[in-house]
Backbone as XML, in Angstrom:
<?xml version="1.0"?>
<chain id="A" units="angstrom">
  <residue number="1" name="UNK">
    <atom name="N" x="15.096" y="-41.053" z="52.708"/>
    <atom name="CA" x="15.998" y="-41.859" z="51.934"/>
    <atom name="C" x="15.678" y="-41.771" z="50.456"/>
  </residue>
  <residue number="2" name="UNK">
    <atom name="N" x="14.748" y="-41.477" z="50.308"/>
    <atom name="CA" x="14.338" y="-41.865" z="48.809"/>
    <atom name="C" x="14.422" y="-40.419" z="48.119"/>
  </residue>
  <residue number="3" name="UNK">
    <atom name="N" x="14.975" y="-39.518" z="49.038"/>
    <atom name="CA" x="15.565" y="-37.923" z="48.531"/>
    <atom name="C" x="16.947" y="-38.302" z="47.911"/>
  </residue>
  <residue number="4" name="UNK">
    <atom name="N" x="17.153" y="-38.937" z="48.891"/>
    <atom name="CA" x="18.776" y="-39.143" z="48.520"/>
    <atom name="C" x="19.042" y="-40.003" z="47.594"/>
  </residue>
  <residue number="5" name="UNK">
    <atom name="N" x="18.184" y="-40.806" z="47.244"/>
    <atom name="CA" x="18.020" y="-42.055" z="45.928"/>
    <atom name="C" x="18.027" y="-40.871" z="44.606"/>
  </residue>
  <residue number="6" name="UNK">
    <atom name="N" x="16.949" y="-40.179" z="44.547"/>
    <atom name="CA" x="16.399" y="-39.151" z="43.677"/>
    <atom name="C" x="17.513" y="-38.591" z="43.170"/>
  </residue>
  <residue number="7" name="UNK">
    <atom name="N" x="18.390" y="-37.689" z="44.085"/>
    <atom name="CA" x="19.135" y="-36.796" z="43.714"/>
    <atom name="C" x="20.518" y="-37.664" z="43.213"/>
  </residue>
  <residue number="8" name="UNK">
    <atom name="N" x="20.902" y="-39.000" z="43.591"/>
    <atom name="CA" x="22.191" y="-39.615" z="43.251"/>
    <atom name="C" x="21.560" y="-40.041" z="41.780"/>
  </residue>
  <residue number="9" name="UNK">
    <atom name="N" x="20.684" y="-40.469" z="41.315"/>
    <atom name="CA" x="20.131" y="-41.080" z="40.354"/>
    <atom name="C" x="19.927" y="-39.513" z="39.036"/>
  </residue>
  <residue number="10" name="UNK">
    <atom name="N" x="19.611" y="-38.235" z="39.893"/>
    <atom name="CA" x="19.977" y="-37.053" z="39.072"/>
    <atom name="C" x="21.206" y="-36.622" z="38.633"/>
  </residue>
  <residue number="11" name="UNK">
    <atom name="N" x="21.968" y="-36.604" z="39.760"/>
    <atom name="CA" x="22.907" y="-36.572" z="39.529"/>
    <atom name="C" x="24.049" y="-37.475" z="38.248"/>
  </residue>
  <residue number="12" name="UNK">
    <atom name="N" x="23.768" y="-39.238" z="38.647"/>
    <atom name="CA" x="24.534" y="-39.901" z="37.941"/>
    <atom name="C" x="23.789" y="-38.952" z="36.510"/>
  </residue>
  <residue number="13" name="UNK">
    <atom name="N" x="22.083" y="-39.303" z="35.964"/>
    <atom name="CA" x="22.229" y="-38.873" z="34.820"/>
    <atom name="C" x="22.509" y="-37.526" z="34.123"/>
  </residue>
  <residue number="14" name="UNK">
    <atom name="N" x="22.835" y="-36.796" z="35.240"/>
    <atom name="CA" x="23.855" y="-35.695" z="34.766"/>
    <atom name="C" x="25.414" y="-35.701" z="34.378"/>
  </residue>
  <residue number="15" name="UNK">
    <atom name="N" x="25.160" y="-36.243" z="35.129"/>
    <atom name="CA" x="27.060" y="-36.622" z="34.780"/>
    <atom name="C" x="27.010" y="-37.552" z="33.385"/>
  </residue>
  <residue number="16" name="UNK">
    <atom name="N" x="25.910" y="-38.486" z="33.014"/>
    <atom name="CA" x="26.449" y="-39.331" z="31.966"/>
    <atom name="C" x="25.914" y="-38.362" z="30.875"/>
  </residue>
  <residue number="17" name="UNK">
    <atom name="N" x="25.065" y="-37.592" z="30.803"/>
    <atom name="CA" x="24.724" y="-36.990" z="29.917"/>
    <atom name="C" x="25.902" y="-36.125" z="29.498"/>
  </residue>
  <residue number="18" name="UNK">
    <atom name="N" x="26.370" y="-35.212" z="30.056"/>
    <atom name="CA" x="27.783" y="-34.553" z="30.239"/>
    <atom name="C" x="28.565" y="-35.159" z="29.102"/>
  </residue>
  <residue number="19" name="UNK">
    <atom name="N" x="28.701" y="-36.784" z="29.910"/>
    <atom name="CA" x="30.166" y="-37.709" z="29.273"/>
    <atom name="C" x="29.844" y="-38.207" z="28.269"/>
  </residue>
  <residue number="20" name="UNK">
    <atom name="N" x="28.553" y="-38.176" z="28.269"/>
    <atom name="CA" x="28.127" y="-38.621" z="26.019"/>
    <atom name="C" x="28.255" y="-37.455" z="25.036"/>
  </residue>
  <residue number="21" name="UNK">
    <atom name="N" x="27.906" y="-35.998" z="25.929"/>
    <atom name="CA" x="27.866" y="-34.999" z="25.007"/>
    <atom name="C" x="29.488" y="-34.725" z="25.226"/>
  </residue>
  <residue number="22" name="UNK">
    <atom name="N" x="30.444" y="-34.863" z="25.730"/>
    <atom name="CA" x="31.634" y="-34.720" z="25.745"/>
    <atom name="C" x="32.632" y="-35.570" z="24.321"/>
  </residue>
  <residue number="23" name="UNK">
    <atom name="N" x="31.874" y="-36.942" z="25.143"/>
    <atom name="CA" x="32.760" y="-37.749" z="24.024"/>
    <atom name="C" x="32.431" y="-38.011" z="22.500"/>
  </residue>
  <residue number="24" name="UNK">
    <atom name="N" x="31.093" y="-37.040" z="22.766"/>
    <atom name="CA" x="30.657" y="-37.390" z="20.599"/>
    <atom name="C" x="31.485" y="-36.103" z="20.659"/>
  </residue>
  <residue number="25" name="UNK">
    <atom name="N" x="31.405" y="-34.941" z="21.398"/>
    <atom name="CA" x="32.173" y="-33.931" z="20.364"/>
    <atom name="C" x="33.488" y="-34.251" z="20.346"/>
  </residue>
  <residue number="26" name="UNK">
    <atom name="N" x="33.885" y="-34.499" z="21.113"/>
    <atom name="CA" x="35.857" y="-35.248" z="20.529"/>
    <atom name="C" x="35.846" y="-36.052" z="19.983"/>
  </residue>
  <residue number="27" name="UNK">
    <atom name="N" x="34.459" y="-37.190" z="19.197"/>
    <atom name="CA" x="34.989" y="-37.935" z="18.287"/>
    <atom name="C" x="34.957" y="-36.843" z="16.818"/>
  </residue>
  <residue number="28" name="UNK">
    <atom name="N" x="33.912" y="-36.184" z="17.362"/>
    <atom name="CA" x="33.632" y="-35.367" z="15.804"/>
    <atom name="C" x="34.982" y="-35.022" z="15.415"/>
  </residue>
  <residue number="29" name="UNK">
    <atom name="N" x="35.588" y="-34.238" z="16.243"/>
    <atom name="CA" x="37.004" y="-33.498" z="16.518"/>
    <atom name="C" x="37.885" y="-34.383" z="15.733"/>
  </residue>
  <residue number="30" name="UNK">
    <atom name="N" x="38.138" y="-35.723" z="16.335"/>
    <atom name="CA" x="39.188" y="-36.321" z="15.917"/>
    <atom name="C" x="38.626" y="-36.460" z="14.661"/>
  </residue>
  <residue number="31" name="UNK">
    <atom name="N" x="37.578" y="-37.155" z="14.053"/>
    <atom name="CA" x="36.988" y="-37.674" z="13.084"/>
    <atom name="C" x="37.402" y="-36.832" z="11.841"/>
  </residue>
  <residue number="32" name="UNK">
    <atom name="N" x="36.984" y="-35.619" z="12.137"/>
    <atom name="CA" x="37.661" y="-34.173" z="11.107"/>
    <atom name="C" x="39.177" y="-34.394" z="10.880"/>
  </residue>
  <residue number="33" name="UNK">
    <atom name="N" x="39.635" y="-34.417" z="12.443"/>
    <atom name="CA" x="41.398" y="-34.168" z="12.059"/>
    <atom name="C" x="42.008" y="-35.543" z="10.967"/>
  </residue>
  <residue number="34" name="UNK">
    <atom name="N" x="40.948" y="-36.584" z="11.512"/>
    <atom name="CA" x="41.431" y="-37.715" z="10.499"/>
    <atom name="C" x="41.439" y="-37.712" z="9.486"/>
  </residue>
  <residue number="35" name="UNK">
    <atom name="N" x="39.738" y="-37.163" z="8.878"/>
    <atom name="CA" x="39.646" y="-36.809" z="7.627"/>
    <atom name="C" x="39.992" y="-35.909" z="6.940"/>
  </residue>
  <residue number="36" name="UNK">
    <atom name="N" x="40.891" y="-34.972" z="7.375"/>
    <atom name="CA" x="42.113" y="-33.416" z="7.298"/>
    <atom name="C" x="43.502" y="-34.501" z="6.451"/>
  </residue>
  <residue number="37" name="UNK">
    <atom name="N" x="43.753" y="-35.080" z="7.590"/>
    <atom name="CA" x="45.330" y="-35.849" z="7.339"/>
    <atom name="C" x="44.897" y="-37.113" z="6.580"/>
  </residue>
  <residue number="38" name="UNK">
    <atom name="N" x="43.879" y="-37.612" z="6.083"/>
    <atom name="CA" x="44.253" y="-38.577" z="5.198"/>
    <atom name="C" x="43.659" y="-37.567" z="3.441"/>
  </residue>
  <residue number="39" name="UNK">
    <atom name="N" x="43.254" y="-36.009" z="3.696"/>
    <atom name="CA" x="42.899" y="-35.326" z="2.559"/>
    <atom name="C" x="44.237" y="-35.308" z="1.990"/>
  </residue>
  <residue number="40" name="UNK">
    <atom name="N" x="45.320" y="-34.803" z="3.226"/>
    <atom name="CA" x="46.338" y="-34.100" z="2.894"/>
    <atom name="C" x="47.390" y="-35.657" z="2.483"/>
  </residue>
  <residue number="41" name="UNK">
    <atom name="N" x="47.255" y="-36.674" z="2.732"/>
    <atom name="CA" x="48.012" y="-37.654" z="2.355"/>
    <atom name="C" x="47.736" y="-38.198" z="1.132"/>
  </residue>
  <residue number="42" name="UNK">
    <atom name="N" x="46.519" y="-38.165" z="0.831"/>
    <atom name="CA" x="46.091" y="-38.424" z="-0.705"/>
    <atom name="C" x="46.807" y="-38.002" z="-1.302"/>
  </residue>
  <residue number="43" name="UNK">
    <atom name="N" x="46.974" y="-35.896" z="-1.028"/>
    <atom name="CA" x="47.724" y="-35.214" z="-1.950"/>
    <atom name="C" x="48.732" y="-35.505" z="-2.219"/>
  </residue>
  <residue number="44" name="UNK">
    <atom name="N" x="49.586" y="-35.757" z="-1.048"/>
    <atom name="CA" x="50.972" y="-36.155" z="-1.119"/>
    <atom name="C" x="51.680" y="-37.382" z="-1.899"/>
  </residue>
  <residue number="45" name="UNK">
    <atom name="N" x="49.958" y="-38.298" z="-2.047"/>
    <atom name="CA" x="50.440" y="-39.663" z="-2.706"/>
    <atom name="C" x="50.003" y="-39.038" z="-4.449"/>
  </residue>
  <residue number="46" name="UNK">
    <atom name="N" x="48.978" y="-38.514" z="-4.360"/>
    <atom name="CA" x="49.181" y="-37.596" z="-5.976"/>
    <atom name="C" x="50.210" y="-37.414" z="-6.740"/>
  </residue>
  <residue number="47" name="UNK">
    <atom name="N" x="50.794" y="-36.509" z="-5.726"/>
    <atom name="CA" x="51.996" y="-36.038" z="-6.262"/>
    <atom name="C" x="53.832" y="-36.770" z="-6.296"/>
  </residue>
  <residue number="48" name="UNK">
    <atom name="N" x="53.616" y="-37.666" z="-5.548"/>
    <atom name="CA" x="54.512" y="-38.520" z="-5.640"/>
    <atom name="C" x="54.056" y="-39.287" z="-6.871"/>
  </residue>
  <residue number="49" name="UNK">
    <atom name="N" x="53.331" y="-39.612" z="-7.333"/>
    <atom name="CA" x="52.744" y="-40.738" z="-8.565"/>
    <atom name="C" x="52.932" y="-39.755" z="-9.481"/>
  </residue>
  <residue number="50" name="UNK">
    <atom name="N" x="52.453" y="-38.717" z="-9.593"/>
    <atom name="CA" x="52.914" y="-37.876" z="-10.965"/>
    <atom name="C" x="54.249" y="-37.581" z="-10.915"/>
  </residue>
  <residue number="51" name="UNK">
    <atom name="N" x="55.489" y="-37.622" z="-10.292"/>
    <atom name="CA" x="56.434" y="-37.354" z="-10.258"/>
    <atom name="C" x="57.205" y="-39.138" z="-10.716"/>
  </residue>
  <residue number="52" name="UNK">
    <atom name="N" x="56.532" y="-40.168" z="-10.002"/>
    <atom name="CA" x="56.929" y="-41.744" z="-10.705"/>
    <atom name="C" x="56.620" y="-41.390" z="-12.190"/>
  </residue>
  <residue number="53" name="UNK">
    <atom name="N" x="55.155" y="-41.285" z="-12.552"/>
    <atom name="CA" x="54.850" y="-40.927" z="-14.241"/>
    <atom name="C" x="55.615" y="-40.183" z="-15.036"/>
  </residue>
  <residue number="54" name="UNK">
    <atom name="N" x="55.842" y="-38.902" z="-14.587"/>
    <atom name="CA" x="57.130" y="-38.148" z="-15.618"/>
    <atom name="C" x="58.377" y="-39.002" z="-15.335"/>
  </residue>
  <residue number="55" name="UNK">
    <atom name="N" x="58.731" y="-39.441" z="-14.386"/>
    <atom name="CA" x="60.512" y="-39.540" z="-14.546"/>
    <atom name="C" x="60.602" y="-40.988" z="-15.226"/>
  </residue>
  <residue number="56" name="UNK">
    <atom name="N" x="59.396" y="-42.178" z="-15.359"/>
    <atom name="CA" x="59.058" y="-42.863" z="-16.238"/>
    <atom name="C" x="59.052" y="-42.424" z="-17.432"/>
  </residue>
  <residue number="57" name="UNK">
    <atom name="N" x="58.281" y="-41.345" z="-17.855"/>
    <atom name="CA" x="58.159" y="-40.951" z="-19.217"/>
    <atom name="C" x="59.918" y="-40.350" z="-19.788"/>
  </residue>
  <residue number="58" name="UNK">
    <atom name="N" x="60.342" y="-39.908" z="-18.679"/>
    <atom name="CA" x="61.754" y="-39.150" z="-19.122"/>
    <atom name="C" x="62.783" y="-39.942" z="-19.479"/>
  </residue>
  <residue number="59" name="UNK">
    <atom name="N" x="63.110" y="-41.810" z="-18.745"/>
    <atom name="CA" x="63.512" y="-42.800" z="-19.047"/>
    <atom name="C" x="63.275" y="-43.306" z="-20.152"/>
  </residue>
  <residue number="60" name="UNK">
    <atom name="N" x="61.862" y="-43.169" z="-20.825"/>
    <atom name="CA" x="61.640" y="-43.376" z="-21.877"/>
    <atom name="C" x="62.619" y="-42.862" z="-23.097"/>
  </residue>
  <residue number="61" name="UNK">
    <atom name="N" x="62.597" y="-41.125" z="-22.747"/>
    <atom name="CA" x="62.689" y="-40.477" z="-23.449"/>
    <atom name="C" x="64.017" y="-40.822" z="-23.676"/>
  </residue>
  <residue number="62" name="UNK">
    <atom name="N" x="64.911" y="-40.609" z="-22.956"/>
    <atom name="CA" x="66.590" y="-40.882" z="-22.740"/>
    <atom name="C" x="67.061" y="-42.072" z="-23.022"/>
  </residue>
  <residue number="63" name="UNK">
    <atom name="N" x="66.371" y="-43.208" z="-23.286"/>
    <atom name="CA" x="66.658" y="-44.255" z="-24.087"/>
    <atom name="C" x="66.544" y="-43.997" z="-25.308"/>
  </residue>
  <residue number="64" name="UNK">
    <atom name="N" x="65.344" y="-43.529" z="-25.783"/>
    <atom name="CA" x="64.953" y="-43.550" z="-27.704"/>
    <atom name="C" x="66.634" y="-42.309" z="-27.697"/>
  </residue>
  <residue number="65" name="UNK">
    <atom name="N" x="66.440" y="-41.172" z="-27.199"/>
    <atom name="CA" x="67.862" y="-40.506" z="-27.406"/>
    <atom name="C" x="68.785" y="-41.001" z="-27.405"/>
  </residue>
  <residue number="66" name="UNK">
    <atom name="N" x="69.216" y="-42.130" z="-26.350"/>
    <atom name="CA" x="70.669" y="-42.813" z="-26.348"/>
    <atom name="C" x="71.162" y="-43.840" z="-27.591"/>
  </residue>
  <residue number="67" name="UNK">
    <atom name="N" x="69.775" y="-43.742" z="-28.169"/>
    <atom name="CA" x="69.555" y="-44.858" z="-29.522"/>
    <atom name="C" x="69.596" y="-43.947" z="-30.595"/>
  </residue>
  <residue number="68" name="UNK">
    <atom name="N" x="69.265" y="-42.750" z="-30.770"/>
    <atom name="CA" x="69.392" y="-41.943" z="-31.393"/>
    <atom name="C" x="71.055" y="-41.504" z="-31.554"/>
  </residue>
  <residue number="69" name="UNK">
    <atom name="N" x="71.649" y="-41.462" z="-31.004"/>
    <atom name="CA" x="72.676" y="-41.193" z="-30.409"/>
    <atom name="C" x="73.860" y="-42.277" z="-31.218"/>
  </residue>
  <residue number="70" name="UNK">
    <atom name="N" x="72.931" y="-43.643" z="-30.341"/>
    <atom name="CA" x="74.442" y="-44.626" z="-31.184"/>
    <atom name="C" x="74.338" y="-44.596" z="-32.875"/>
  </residue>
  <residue number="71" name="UNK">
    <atom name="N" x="72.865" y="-44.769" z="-32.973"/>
    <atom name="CA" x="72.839" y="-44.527" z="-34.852"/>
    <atom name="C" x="73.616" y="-43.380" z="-35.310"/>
  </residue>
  <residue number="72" name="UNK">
    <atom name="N" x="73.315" y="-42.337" z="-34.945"/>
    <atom name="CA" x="73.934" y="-41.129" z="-35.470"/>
    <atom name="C" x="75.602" y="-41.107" z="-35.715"/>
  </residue>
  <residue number="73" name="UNK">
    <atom name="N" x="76.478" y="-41.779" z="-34.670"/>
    <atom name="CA" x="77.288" y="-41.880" z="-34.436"/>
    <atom name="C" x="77.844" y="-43.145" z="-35.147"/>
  </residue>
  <residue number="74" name="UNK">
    <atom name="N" x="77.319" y="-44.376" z="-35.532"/>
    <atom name="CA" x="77.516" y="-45.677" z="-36.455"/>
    <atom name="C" x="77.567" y="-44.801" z="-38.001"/>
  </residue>
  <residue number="75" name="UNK">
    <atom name="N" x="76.504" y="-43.749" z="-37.873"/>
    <atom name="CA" x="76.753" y="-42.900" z="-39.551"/>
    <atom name="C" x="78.141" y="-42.676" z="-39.718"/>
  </residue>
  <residue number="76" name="UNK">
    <atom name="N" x="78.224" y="-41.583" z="-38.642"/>
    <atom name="CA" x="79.587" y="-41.004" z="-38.745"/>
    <atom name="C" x="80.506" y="-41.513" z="-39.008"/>
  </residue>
  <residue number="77" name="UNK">
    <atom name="N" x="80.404" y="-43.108" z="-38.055"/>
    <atom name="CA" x="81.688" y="-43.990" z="-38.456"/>
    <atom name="C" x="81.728" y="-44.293" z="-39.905"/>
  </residue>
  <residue number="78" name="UNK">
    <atom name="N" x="80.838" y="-44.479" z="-40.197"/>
    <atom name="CA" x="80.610" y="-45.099" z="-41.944"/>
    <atom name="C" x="81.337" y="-43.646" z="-42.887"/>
  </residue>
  <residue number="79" name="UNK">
    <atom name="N" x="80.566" y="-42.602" z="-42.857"/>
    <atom name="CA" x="80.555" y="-41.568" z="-43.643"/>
    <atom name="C" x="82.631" y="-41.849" z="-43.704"/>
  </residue>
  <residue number="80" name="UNK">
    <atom name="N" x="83.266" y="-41.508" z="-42.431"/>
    <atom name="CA" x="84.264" y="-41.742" z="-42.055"/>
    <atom name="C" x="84.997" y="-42.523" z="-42.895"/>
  </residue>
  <residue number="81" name="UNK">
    <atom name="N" x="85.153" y="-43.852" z="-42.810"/>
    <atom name="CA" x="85.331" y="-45.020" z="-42.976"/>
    <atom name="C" x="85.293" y="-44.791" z="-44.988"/>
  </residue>
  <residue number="82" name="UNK">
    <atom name="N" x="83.722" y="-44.516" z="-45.558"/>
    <atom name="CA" x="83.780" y="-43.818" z="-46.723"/>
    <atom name="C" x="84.364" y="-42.819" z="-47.298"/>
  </residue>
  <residue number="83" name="UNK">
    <atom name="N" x="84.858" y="-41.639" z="-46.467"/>
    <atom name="CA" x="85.577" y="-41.093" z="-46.754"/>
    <atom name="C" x="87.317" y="-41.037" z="-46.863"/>
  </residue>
  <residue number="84" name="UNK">
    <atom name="N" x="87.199" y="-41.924" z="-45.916"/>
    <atom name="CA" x="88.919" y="-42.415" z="-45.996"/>
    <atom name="C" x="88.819" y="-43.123" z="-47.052"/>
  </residue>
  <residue number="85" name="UNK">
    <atom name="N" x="88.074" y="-44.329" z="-47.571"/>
    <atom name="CA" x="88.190" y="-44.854" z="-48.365"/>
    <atom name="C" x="88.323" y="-44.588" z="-50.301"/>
  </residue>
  <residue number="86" name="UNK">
    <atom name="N" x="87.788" y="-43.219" z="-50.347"/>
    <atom name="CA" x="87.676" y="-42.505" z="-51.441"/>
    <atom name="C" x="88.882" y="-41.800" z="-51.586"/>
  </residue>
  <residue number="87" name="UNK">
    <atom name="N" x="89.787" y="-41.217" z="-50.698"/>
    <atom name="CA" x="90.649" y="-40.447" z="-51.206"/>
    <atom name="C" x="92.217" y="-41.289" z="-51.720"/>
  </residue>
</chain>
């Protein structure tokens, strides 16, 4: 009896040894793929934020122009307005 104790008691710690060296290497596994897809999501949030920053900066820009724009055009009216008035 105590053969058969021996060998179930070998056995189990074969098998658990197995299922620890099994399940650290698939955490490693996943652990990588996680740290893969949150590399590659960073990037993605990078580049979405530099794309918020320019089209911010470009709003900028297209206002001071649209202001540029009405002044230039208030001249004209004047110059206009002066020139009708002279002849």
């Amino acid at each position: 009896m105590s053969e058969t104790l021996i060998a179930a008691f070998l056995s189990a710690a074969v098998t658990l040894t197995v299922s620890l060296i099994t399940n650290h290497a698939q955490s490693e596994k996943s652990r990588a793929l996680i740290e893969y897809q949150v590399g590659e999501l960073k990037k993605q949030v990078e580049k979405h934020n530099n794309i918020i920053e320019r089209t911010y900066k470009l709003e900028e820009l297209t206002a001071v122009q649209t202001e540029q724009i009405k002044v230039a055009n208030h001249r004209i009216e004047d110059l206009e307005k002066w020139k009708g008035s002279t002849q």
